[in-house]
N, C-alpha and C positions, 0 to 999 in steps of 0.2 A: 504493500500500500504506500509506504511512505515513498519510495524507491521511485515506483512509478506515477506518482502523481506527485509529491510535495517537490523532489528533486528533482522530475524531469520538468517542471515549472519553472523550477530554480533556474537551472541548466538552461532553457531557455532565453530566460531573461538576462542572462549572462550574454548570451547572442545575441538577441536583438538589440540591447544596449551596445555591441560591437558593432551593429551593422552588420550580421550577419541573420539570413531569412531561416526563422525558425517560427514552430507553430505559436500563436498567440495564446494567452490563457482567455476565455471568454465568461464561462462561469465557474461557480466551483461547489462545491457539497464533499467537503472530506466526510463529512460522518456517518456518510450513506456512500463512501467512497468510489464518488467518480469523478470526474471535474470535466469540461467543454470546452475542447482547445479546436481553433482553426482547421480546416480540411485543407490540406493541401492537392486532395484530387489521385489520382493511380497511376499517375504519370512520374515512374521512377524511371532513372535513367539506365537500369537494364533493360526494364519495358523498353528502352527506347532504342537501345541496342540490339535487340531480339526483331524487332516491329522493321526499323527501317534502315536501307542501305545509307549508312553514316558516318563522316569519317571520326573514329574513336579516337585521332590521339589528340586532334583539335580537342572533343568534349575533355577528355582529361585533361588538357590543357587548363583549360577553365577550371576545375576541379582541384589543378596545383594549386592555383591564385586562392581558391576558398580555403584552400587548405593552410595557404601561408597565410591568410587572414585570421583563419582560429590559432595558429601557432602564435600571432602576436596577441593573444589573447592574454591579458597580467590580472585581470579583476579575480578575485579566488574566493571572494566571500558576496554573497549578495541575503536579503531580507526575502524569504521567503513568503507565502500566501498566509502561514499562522502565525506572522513577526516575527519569530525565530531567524538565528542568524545560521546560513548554510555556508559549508566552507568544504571548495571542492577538495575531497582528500587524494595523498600522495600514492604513485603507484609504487609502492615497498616492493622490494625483492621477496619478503613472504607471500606478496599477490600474487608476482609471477610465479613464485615457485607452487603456490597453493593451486595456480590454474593449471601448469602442466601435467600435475599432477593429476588432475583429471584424467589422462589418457592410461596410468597404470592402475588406475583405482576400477574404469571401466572397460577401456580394451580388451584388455589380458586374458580378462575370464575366461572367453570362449577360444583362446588362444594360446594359452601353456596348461599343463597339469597345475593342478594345486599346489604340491612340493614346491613347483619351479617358480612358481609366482612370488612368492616371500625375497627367494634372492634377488630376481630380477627387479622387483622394487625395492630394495635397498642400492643395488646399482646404482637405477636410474633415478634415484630420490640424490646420490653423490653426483652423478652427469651434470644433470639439471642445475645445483648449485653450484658448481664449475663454470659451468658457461653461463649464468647469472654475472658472475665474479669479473667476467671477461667484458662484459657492457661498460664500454666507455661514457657515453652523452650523462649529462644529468639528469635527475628529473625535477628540470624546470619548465616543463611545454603542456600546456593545454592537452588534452590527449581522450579526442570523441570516445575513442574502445571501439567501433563498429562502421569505421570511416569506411564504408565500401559504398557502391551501385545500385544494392538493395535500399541503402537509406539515404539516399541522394536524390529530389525531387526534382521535375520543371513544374517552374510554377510561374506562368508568364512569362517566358525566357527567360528565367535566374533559376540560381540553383537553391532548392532549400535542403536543410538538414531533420533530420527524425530521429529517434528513439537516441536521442542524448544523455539519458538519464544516469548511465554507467560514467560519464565521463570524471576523469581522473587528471593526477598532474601527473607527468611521467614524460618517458623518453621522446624528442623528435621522433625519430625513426617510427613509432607505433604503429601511428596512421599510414604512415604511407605506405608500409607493409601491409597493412590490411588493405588498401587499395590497390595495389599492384598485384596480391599474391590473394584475391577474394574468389577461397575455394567455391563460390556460385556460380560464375562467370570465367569461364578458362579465354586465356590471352596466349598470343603465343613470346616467347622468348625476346623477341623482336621488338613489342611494342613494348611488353616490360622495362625493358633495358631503353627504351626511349621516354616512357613517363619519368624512370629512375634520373637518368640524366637530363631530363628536362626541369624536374627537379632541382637536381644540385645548379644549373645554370640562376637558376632563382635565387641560389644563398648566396650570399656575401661571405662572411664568416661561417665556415664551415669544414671539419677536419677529413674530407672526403673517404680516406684508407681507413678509421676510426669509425666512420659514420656507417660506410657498407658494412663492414663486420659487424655492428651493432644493428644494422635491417635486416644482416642474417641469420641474426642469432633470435632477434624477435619474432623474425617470419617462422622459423622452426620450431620455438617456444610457441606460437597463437596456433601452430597446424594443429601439434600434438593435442593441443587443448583442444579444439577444435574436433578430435579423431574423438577424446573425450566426452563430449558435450554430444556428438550424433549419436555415437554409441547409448548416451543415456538416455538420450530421447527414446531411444527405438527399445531398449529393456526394461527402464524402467515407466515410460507413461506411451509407450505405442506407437509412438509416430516413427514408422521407417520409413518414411518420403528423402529422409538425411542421409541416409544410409549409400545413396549412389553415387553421392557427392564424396564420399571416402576416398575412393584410387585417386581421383585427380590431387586432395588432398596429401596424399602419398608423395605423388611425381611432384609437387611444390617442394614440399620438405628434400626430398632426393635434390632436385635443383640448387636449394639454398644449402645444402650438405657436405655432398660429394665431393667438392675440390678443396676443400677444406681444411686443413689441422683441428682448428676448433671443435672440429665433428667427430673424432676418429673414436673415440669410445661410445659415443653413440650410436654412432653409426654399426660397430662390432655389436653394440645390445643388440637392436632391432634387431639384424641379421639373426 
């Protein structure tokens, strides 16, 4: 409840005070928990990419811009709808390590014996916090959690944003991994590597050799969770509509892996 209505209000109005197109509060009823935010209409920009011959790296284009727009986002506190003061919290290395953990808590089951599971999550519970250790950037950057196509609207020729309610302070790199590497929408290597650099053309100040290690390490941290989260869907409340989305999420993580050092013990688990 509070998550998704008191916070993603909040979350909002942190945007719209930016100049950034997000849905309006209209009405509100917490204690019958609903509230009445703006429609932005069904027109996401994968709809848009599904629907019509379009050139995607112009739209990403535009996408980068919103994007360096929410990264200069500094306001971290604002007054919520019950006066309470909201204060967007920090992306800790217990969240990411809490999140990828997801994938050994759910994966595994129906993929090692029982014996084998106990080791293999103590492994990869040490992997995991190794390559935590190894993220350079700070976490000083605005940071959506679900910066992808699925939550990207047109809405009048601009782009607006949705389901902000997650959002955190945390690393550059987050977002844009989730946009480049958005297990819904497969890209091919080509265009990746053209948002990626189109990108860094946009920073000023930027550690480039520092910054890809750290996209790589967070895009293979968000799959794993990721592999996680479908899997849970589909044992534990039913939905295996997520479920076919898996391999492609594999061939991501392989991509940001393989050439790697950072990866080499993870890569020997999985295997």
């Amino acid at each position: 409840k509070r998550s998704n209505l008191l916070n993603y209000d909040s979350i909002n109005k942190i945007l719209l005070r930016n100049k950034i197109l997000a849905p309006m509060l209209l009405s509100k009823n917490y204690p019958k928990n609903f509230i009445e935010i703006e429609d932005f209409g069904n027109q996401t920009i994968l709809n848009l990419f599904k629907k019509k011959k379009i050139n995607k790296f112009r739209v990403y284009m535009q996408i980068i811009h919103l994007l360096n727009k929410l990264q200069s986002i500094r306001q971290k506190k604002i007054l919520n709808f019950n006066n309470k003061v909201y204060e967007i919290p920090k992306y800790t290395s217990k969240i990411l390590e809490k999140e990828a953990k997801l994938f050994s808590e759910w994966y595994i089951g129906n993929k090692l014996k029982k014996s084998e599971q106990k080791k293999f999550k103590k492994s990869y519970s040490e992997i995991i916090k190794k390559l935590i250790k190894k993220i350079n950037q700070k976490n000083d950057t605005f940071v959506h959690r679900d910066f992808h196509i699925s939550n990207l609207m047109m809405v009048k020729n601009k782009i607006g944003i949705i389901d902000s309610q997650d959002a955190l302070i945390g690393n550059k790199a987050y977002d844009l991994a989730s946009l480049i590497d958005d297990v819904r929408f497969e890209t091919t290597e080509k265009l990746k590597n053209e948002i990626f650099n189109f990108y860094l053309k946009t920073q000023k100040i930027l550690n480039k050799k520092t910054f890809k290690s750290d996209f790589n390490i967070i895009s293979v941290l968000r799959n794993l969770k990721i592999i996680g989260i479908f899997t849970r869907l589909a044992v534990r409340d039913n939905k295996k509509k997520y479920l076919k989305l898996i391999p492609y999420t594999w061939s991501l993580i392989k991509l940001r892996s393989e050439n790697s050092a950072n990866f080499k013990d993870l890569n020997n688990l999985l295997k």
